[in-house]
C-alpha positions in Angstrom: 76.2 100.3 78.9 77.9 97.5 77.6 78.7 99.4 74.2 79.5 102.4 76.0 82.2 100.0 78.1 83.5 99.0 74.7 83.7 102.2 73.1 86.2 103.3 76.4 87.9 100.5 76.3 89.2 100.5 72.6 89.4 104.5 72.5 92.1 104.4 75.1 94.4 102.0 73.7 93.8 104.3 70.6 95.6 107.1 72.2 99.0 104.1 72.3 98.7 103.3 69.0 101.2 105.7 68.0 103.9 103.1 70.1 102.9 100.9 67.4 104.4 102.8 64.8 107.7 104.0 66.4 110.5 103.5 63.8 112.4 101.1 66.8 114.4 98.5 64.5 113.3 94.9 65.4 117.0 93.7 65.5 117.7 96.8 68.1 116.7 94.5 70.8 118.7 91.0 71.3 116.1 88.6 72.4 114.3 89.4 69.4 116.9 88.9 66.9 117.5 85.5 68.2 113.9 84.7 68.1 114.1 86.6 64.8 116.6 84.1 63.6 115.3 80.9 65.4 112.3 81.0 63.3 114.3 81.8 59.8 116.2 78.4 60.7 113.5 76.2 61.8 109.9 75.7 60.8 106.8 76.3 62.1 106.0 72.6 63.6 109.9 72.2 65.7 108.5 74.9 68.6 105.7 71.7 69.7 108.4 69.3 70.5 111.1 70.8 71.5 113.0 74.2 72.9 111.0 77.9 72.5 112.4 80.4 70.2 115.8 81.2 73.0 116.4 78.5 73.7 116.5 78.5 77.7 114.9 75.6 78.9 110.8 77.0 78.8 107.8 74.9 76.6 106.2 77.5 74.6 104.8 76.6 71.5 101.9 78.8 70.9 104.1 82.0 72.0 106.9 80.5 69.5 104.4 79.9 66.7 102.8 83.6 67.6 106.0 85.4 66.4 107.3 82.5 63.5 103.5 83.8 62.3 104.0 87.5 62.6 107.2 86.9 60.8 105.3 85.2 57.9 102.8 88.4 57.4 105.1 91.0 58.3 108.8 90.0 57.9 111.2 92.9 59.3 108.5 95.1 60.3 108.8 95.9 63.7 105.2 97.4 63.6 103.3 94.3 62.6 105.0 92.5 65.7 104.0 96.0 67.9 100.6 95.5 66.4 99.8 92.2 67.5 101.0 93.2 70.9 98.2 95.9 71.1 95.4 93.6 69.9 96.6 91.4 72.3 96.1 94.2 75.4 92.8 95.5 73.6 91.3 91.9 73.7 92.9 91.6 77.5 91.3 94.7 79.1 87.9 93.3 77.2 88.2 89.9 78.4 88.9 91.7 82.3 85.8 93.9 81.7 83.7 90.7 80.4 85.3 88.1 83.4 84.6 91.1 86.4 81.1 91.6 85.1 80.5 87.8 85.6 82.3 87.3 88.6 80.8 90.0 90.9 77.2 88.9 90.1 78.3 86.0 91.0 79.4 86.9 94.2 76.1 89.5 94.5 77.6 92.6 94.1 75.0 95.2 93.1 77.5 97.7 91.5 78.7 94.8 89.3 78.4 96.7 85.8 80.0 99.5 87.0 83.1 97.9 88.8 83.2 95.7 85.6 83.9 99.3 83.8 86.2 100.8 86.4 88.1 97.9 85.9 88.2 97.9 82.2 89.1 101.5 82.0 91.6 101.4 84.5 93.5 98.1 83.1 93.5 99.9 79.7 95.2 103.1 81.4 98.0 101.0 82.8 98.5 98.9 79.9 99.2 101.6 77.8 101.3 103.8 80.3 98.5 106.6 80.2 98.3 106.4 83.9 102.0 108.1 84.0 100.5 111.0 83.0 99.1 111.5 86.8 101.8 110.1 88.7 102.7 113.5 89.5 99.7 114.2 91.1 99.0 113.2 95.1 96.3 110.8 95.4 94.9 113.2 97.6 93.4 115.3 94.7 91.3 112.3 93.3 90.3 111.5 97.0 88.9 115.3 97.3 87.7 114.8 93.8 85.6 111.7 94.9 84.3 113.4 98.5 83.0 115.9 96.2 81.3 114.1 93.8 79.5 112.1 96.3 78.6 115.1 97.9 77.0 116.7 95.1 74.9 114.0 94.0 74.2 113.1 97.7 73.1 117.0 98.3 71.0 117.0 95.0 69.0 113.8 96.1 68.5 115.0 98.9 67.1 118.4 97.9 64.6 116.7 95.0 63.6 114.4 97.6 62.6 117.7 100.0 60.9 120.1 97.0 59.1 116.8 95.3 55.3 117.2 96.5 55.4 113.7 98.6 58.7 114.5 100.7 60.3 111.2 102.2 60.8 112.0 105.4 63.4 110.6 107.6 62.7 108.8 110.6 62.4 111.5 113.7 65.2 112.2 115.4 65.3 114.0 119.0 68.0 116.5 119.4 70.1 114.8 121.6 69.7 112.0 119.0 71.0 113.6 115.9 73.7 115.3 118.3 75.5 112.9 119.5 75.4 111.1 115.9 76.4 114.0 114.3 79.6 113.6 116.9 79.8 110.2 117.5 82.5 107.5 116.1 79.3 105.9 114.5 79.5 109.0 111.4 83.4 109.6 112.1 84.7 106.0 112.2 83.1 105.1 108.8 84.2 108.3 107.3 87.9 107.6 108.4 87.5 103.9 107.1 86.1 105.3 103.4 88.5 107.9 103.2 91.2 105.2 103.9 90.0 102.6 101.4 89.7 105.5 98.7 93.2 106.6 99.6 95.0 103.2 99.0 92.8 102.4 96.0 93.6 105.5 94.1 97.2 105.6 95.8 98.1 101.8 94.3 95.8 102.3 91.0 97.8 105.0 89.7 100.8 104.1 90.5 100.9 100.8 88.1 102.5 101.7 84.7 103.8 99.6 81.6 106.0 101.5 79.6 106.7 98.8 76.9 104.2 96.0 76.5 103.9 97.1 73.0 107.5 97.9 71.8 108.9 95.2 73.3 108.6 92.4 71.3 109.4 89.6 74.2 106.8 90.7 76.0 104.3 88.6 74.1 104.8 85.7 75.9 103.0 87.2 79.0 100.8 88.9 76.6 99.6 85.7 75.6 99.5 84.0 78.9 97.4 86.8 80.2 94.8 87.1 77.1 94.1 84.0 76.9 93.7 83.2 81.2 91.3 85.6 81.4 88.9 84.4 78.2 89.5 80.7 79.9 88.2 81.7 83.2 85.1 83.9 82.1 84.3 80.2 79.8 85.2 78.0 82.8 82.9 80.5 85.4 80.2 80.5 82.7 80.4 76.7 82.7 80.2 75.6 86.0 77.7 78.1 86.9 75.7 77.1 83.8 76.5 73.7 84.6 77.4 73.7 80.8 79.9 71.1 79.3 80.4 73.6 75.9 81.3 76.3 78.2 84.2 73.9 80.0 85.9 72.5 76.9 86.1 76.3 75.5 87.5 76.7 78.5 89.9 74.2 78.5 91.1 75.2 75.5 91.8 78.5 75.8 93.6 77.0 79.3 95.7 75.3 77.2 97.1 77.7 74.8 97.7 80.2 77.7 99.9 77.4 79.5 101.5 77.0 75.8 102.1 80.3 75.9 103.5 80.9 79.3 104.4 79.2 82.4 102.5 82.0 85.2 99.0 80.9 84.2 99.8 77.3 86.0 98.7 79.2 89.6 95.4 79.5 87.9 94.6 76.1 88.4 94.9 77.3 92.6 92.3 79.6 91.7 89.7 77.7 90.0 90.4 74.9 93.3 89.5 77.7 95.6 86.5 79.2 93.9 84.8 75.6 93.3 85.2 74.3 96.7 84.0 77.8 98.0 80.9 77.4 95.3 80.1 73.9 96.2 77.0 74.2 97.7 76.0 76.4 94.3 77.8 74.5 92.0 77.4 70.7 93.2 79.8 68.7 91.1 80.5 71.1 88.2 83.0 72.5 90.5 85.2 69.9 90.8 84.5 69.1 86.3 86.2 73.2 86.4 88.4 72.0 88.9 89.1 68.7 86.7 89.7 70.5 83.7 92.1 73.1 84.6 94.3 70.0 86.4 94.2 68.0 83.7 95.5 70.8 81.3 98.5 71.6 83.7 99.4 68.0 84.3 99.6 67.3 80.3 102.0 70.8 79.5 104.1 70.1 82.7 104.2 66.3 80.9 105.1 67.6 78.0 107.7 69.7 78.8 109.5 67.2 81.1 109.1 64.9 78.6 110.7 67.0 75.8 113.3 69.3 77.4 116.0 68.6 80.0 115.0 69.1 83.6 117.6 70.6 85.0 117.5 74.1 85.1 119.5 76.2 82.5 122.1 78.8 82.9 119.6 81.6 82.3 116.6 80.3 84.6 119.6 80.1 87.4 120.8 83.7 86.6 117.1 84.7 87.1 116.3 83.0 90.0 116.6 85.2 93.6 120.3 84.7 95.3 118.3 84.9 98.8 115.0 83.7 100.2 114.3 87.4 102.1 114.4 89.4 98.6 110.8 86.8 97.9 109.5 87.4 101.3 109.8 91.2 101.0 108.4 91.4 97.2 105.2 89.8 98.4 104.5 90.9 101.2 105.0 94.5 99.8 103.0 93.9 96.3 100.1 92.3 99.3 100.3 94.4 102.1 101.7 97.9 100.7 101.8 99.1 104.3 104.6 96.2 105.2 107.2 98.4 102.8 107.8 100.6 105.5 110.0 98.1 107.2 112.8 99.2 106.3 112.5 102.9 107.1 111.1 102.2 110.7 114.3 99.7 111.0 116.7 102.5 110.3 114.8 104.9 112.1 114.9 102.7 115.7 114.6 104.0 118.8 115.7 107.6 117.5 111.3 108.7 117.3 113.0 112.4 117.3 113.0 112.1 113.9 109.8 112.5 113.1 110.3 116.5 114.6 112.1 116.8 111.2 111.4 114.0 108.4 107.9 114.4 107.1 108.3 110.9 105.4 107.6 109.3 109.1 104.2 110.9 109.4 103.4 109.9 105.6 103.9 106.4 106.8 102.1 106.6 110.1 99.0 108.3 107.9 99.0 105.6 105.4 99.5 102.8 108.3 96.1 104.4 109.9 94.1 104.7 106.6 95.3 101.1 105.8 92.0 100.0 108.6 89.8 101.3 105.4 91.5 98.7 103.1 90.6 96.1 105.8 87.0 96.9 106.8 86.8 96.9 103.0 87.8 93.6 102.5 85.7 92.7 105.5 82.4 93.7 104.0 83.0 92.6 100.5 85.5 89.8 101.4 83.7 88.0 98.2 84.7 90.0 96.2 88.0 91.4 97.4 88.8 88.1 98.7 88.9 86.8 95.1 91.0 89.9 93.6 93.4 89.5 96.2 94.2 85.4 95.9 94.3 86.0 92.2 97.1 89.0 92.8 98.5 86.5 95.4 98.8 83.4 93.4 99.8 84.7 90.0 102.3 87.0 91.6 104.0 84.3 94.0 106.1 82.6 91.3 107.5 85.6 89.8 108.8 86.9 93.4 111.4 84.4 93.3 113.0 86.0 89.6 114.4 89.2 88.6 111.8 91.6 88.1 110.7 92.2 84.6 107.4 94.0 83.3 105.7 91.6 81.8 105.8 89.6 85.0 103.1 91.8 86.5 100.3 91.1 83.3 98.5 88.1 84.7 98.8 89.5 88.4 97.5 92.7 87.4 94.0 91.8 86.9 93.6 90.9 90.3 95.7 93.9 91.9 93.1 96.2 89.8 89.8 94.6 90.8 91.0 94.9 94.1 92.1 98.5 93.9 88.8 99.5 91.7 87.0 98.2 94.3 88.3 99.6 96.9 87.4 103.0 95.6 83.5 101.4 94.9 83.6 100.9 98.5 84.7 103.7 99.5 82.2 106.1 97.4 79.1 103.9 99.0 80.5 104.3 102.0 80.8 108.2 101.4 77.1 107.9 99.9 75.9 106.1 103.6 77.1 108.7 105.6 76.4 111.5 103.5 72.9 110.8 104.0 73.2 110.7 107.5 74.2 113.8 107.7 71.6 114.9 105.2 69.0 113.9 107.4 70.8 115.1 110.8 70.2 118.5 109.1 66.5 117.7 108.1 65.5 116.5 111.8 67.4 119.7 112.9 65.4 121.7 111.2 62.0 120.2 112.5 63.5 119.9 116.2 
């Protein structure tokens, strides 16, 4: 299984590989011809006490000594820089697959191997842009897809359980039992609810695509921040669960150099605080050692870069910064609760309901709103796990709701948003499986009654 994981993982960031390649000129993109030409001026050691590579008021060293050292091996070739970029995403969706495994054991999930893959697979298919290739495509197909699956295999269970020469037979049923759960809101509610949580998982999974984490030079910054977050919290959960000082200095480490390569992984150190005190009775007092780590990390870059660059704010952190305090609101509470981005359509619509005799998009909405009581009965039930996806998507994203949106803004978010939406679906299909067998043995009872 776990080479099998691997083997998916890499082969689909083979298929980008040919981005890599692209004859894109590395001077064709501003930002990185002044980073180009920041590191032919200075050397390697400047970027730990002082300025990164443009200049605008951020501490990032490692990210600054990550391009001076691609410049070193690879000069003016844009693919060396496009390369590292891709090993970078490769060792991202690893570390995801790796970090998911270990977090939903922890949490006692029994499909943990296999959310572990969903999630590696589908991080590698929005890394790479692949999952454009079905945007075109109504979530509604790979809903249909799913019913069907689960029927099948539900259907030939159920059959090899009836021909095998010990039947199991299920528990007697008289017929006014199985009728009225055959009708009842005890088969039809949970159907509605699985339907719904397959719906918005599949409906927000493939709709996430990067189009140029690997072209775009700049990008690596995030890149960075992302890789090495997700290696540091797989060492710090394998340390305090462990109870394993190796494990929390590895971790530390690696927290480090993703805070020296970006500033988004700071939330992180929310994130381990919520998981320890949550683990305390588990964990005891290596908790709060994770907790202590991470804290301690943070408070020495954020001393650090006070200490070396100015504190006011520069002209380029003010241009990216939000004008307004309801552009925020609206971008996290859409990127949280998808079903609050119809706002603005009810707004306009008002009183005027006639509408919805001739706009189609209305009824879309209404569906979605409806189906959006799977997403919470979901997180309900596997509130452990879900619960954790969604403070990860929460936290990392919260920052970067008050800037301009770029891409790479969404990297360290992302790995949260796709647990949460993988698992979605893994609910969904079990909840599919649970009533499937109902039904199965509805029809078996039938039969004897």
């Amino acid at each position: 299984m776990r080479w099998a994981a691997l083997a998916a993982i890499v082969g689909l960031h083979l298929l980008a590989l040919p981005q890599v390649f692209q004859d894109i000129p590395l001077h064709a993109d501003s930002d990185t011809a002044v980073m180009l030409d920041a590191v032919r001026q200075h050397g390697a050691l400047r970027w730990f006490t002082s300025d990164w590579l443009l200049e605008n008021g951020f501490y990032r060293p490692v990210s600054s000594l990550s391009i001076a050292l691609d410049y070193a091996l690879y000069g003016e070739s844009g693919w060396g820089f496009r390369l590292t970029n891709w090993l970078l995403m490769v060792l991202t969706a690893i570390g995801a697959w790796t970090l998911v495994r270990a977090y939903a054991r922890l949490v006692g999930n029994p499909s943990a191997e296999w959310l572990a893959l969903g999630v590696g697979i589908a991080l590698s298919l929005q890394q790479t842009g692949l999952t454009g290739i079905a945007a075109k495509w109504s979530a509604w197909w790979f809903v249909a897809a799913a019913v069907g699956v689960v029927w099948g295999v539900r259907a030939w269970i159920q059959r090899k359980a009836w021909n095998s020469p010990t039947p199991i037979p299920s528990p007697p049923l008289a017929r006014e039992d199985w009728e009225a759960q055959a009708s009842s809101l005890r088969v039809c509610l949970p159907l509605l609810l699985a339907l719904g949580a397959l719906f918005w998982g599949f409906d927000r999974l493939l709709a996430t695509e990067y189009a140029r984490l690997i072209t775009w030079v700049p990008s690596r910054t995030a890149l960075l921040g992302t890789v090495f977050s997700v290696w540091a919290m797989y060492a710090l959960l394998q340390g305090a669960t462990g109870r394993r000082w190796g494990w929390l200095a590895v971790g530390g480490a690696l927290y480090l150099l993703a805070l020296g390569s970006y500033e988004q992984p700071i939330t992180l150190v929310a994130v381990v605080g919520a998981l320890a005190f949550w683990r305390r009775r588990d964990w005891g007092g290596w908790g709060a050692r994770a907790f202590a780590v991470v804290a301690l990390c943070a408070a020495l870059i954020v001393a650090l870069r006070f200490a070396l660059l100015p504190a006011e704010p520069t002209t380029y952190q003010n241009q990216q910064l939000r004008s307004s305090l309801s552009g925020p609101v609206f971008s996290l509470l859409t990127e949280l609760l998808p079903p609050t981005a119809q706002w603005q359509y009810w707004r306009s619509v008002g009183t005027h309901f006639e509408v919805l005799l001739v706009d189609r998009s209305g009824w879309d909405y209404l569906l979605g709103t409806l189906l959006y009581l799977g997403v919470l009965a979901a997180v309900w039930r596997w509130r452990g796990l879900l619960g954790g996806a969604w403070l990860w998507h929460a936290l990392a994203f919260l920052p970067m709701a008050f800037l301009h949106f770029f891409e790479h803004y969404m990297c360290l978010p992302q790995l949260g948003k796709t647990l949460f939406d993988v698992g979605l679906i893994a609910w969904g299909v079990q909840q599919l499986g649970v009533q499937f067998g109902r039904f199965a043995g509805v029809k078996e009872n039938r039969a004897d009654v």
